[in-house]
C-alpha positions as CSV (number, residue, x, y, z in Angstrom):
1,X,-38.2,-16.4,1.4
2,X,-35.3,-16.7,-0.9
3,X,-32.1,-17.0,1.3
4,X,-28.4,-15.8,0.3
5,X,-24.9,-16.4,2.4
6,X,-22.5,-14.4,3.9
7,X,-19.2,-15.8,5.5
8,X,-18.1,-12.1,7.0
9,X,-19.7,-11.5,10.1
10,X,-22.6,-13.3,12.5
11,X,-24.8,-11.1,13.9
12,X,-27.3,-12.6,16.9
13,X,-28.6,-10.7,19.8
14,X,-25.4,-10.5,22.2
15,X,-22.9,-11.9,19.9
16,X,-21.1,-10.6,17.2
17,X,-18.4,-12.9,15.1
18,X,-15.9,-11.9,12.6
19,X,-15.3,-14.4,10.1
20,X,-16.3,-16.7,13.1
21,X,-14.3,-15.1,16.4
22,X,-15.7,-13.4,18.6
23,X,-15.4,-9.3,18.2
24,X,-14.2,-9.4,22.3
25,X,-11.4,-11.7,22.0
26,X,-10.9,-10.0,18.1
27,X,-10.6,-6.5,20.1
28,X,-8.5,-7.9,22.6
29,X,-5.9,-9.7,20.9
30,X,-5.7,-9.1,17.7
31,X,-3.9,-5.6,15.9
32,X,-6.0,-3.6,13.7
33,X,-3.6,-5.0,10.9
34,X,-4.3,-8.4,11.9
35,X,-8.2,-7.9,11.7
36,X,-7.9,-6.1,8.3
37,X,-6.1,-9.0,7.1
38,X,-8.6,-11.9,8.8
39,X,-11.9,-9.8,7.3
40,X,-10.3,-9.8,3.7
41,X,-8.9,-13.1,3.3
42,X,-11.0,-15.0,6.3
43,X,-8.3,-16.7,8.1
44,X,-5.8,-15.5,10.9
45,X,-2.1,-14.1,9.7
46,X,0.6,-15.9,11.3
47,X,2.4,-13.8,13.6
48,X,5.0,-12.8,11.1
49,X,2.8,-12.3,8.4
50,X,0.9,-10.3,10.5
51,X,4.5,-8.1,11.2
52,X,4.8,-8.0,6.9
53,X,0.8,-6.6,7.1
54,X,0.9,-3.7,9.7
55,X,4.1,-2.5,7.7
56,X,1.8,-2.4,4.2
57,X,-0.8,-0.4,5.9
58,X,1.8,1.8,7.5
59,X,4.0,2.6,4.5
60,X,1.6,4.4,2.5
61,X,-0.5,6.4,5.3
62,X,0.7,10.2,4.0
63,X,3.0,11.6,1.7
64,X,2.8,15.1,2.0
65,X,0.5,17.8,0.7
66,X,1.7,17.0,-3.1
67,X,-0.4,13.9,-4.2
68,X,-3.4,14.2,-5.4
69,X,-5.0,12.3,-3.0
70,X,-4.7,14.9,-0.4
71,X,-4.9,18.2,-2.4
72,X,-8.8,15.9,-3.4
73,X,-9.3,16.3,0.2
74,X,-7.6,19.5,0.9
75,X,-9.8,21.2,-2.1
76,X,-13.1,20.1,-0.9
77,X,-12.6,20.9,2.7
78,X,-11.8,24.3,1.7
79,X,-15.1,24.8,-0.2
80,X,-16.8,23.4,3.2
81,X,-17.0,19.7,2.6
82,X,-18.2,17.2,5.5
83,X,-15.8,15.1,6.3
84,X,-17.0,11.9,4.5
85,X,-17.1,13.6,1.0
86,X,-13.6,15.2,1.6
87,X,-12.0,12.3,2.6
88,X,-14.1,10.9,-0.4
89,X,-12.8,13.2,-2.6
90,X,-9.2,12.1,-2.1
91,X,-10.3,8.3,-2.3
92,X,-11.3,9.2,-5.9
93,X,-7.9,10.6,-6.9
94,X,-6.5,7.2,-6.3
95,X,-5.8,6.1,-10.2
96,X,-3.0,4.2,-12.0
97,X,-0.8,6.7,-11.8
98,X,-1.1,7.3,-7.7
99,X,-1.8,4.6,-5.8
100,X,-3.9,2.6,-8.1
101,X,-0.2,1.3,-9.6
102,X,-0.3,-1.8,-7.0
103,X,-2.4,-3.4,-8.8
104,X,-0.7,-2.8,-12.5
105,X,2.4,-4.0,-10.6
106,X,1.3,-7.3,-9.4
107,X,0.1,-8.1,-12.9
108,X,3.4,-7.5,-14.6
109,X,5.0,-9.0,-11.5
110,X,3.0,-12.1,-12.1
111,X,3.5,-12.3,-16.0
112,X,7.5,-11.3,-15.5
113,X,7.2,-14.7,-12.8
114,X,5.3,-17.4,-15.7
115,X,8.4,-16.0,-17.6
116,X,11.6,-16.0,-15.6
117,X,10.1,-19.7,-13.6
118,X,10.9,-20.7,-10.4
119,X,14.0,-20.7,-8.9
120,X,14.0,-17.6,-11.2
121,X,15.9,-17.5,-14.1
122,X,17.4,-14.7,-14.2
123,X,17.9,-14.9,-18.7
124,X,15.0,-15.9,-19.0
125,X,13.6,-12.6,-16.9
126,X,16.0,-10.4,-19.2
127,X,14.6,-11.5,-22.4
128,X,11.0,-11.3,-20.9
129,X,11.3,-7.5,-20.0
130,X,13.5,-6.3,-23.3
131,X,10.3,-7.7,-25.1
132,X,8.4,-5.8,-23.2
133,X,10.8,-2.6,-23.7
134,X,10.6,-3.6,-27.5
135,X,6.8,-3.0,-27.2
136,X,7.4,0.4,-25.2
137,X,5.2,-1.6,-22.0
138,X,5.4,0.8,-18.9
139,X,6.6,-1.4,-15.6
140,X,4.2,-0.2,-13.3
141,X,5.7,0.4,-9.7
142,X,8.9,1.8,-10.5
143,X,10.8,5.0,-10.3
144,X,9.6,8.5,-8.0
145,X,9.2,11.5,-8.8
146,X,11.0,12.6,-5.3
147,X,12.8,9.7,-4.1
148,X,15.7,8.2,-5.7
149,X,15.5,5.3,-3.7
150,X,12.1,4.7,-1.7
151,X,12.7,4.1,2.2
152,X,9.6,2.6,2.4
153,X,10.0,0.3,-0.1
154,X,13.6,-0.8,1.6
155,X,12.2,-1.2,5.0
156,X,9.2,-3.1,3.3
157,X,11.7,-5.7,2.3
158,X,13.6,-5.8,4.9
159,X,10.7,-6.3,7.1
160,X,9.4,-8.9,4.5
161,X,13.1,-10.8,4.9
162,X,13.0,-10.9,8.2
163,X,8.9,-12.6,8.6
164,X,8.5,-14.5,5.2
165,X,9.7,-18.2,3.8
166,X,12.4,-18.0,1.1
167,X,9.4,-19.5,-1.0
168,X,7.0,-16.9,-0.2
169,X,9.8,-13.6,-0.9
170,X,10.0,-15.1,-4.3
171,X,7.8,-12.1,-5.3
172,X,10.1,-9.4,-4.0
173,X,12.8,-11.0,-5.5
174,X,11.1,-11.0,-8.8
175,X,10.8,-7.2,-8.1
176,X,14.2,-6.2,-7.4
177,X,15.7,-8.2,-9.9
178,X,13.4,-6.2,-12.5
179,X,15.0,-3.1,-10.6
180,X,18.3,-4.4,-11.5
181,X,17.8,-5.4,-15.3
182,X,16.1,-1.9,-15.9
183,X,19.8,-0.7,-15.2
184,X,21.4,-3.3,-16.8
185,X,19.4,-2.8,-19.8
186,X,18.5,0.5,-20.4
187,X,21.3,1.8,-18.5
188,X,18.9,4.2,-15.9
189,X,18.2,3.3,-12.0
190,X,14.6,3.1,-11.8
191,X,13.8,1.9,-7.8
192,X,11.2,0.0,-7.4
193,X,8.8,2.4,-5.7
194,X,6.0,1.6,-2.9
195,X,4.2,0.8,-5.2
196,X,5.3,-1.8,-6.2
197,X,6.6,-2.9,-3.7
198,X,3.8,-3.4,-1.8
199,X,2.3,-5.2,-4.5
200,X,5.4,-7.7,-4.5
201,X,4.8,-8.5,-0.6
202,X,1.2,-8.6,-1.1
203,X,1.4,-11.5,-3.6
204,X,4.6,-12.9,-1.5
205,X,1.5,-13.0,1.5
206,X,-1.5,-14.5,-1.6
207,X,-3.1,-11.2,-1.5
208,X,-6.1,-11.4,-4.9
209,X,-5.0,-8.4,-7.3
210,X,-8.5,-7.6,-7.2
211,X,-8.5,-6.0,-4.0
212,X,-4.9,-4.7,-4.0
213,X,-5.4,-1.0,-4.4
214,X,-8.3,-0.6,-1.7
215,X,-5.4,-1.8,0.4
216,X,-3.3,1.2,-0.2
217,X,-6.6,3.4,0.1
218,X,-7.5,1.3,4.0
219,X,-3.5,3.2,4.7
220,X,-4.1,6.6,3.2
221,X,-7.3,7.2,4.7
222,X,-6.4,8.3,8.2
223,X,-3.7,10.6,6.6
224,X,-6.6,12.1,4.7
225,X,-8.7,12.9,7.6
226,X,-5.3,14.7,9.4
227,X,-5.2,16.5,6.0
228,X,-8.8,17.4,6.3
229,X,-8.6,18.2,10.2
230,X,-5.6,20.5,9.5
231,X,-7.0,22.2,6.6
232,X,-10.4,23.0,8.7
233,X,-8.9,24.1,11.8
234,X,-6.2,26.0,10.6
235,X,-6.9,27.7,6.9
236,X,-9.5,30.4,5.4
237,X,-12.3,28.9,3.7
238,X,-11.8,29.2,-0.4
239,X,-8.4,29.4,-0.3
240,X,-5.9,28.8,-3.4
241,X,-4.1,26.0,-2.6
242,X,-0.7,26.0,-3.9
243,X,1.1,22.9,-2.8
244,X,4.7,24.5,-3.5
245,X,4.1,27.0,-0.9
246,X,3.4,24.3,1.7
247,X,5.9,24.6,4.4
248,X,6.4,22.2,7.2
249,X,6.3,23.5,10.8
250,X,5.9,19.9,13.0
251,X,8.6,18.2,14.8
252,X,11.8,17.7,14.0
253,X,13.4,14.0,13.0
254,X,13.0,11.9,16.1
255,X,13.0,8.6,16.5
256,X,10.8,6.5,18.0
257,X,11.4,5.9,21.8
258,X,11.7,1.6,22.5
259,X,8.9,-0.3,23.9
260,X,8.5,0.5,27.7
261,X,10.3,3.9,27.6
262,X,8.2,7.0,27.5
C-alpha cells in the first residue's frame, strides 16, 4: 500500500485534531477567525493577529445587491437553484475585477516593496510607480466605484495599527503611500480600496498570495446564503432582477450595543 501525508487534521475513532489540537478545546476557545487562520497556515494567531484576522473576514461579508457576486446568487435562486449551486454561482463571479483583485494587489504591493526597500524610500517608490504609469500598468486595489474613501479599508488599518509590529504594517504603509503618490502624480485621489487593503494586511500577517482571494470568498459566503435566503423567501420565481430598483427596507443606522449590555 503506497502511503501519502496530510498535516491538516487526525482523524481516530474518538478523537479528532486540527492541525494537531484537539476540535473540543478548538471549539471552545478559539474564534472561528482564529481557526480559519490555524487550518490555512497551521500555527495559532497571536491574539492580536487574531483581532487583524476576524476584521479581514468581516470587511468583505456583503456589499449590497450590486456585485456580481450576489446578483450570481440572486439569478440562480430565482430560476430555482439549491442552495449549494446558488451560492456557487456567486463564488464563480469572483474575478479580477471583484474580489479576485487581492491577489493582483499583493503582487504589485510586493514588486512596489523590492523597489522602494526597507525603511521605504519614499523616491525610490515614485520612480517605481511613474514607470509603471509610463507602461499604462493598472494598480490593482484602488479606487471604487461607490466609495470615495473605503470605511472598511480605514477601519482595516486602523485595526491593523492598533495589533501589528511597526515591522509587520510595513505592507500597509507601502499601500497608502501608493495612495498618496497616485495623487501626487497623476493629480486624482484614488483610495486604496478593500481590496487592497486586505491584501496589504494579509502580507503584513505572511498570508501566501496563492490563497489570498479564497480569503475574501471564506467572508462573502455567508452574505451569499442571506442573499439566497432573502431571494427565496421573499421574491416570485423568474423574476427580472434589476439591481437599480433594489430598495432597502432593514434597520436603520445603529450601533453596536458594548460587551455585556443587551
Amino acid at each position: 500500500m503506497v502511503s501519502w501525508e496530510t498535516k491538516i487534521t487526525s482523524i481516530k475513532p474518538n478523537e479528532i485534531l486540527f492541525r494537531g489540537y484537539p476540535v473540543e478545546q478548538v471549539m471552545e476557545q478559539l474564534s472561528y477567525a482564529e481557526t480559519v487562520y490555524l487550518m490555512l497556515k497551521g500555527e495559532l494567531p497571536t491574539e492580536d493577529e487574531g483581532k487583524v484576522f476576524q476584521s479581514i473576514l468581516v470587511c468583505s461579508m456583503d456589499h449590497g445587491v450590486t456585485p456580481p457576486s450576489a446578483m450570481g446568487t440572486l439569478n440562480s435562486t430565482s430560476t430555482g437553484a439549491p442552495v449549494n449551486a446558488a451560492l456557487a454561482s456567486g463564488l464563480l463571479a469572483i474575478n479580477d475585477f471583484h474580489g479576485g483583485a487581492i491577489g493582483n494587489a499583493m503582487k504589485l504591493f510586493k514588486e512596489a516593496g523590492e523597489a522602494a526597500g526597507r525603511p521605504l524610500d519614499r523616491q525610490k517608490l515614485k520612480a517605481f510607480m511613474e514607470e509603471k504609469f509610463a507602461n499604462k500598468v493598472r494598480f490593482s486595489g484602488f479606487g471604487h466605484r461607490i466609495h470615495s474613501t473605503d470605511p472598511r479599508s480605514v477601519a482595516l488599518v486602523n485595526i491593523a495599527r492598533k495589533n501589528l509590529t511597526a515591522d509587520a504594517l510595513y505592507w500597509v504603509d507601502i499601500a497608502i503611500t501608493i495612495e498618496e503618490l497616485i495623487n501626487e502624480i497623476k493629480g486624482k485621489r484614488l483610495p486604496v480600496n478593500v481590496d487592497g487593503m486586505i491584501g496589504a494586511v494579509l502580507l503584513s500577517l505572511n498570508f501566501d498570495i496563492a490563497i489570498s482571494n479564497a480569503i475574501f470568498m471564506i467572508s462573502r459566503l455567508p452574505g451569499l446564503l442571506s442573499h439566497f435566503v432573502e431571494e427565496k423567501n421573499t421574491q416570485k420565481p423568474m423574476r427580472t432582477i434589476v439591481q437599480s430598483e433594489a430598495i432597502y427596507s432593514g434597520s436603520e443606522k445603529r450601533d453596536l450595543p458594548k460587551r455585556g449590555e443587551k
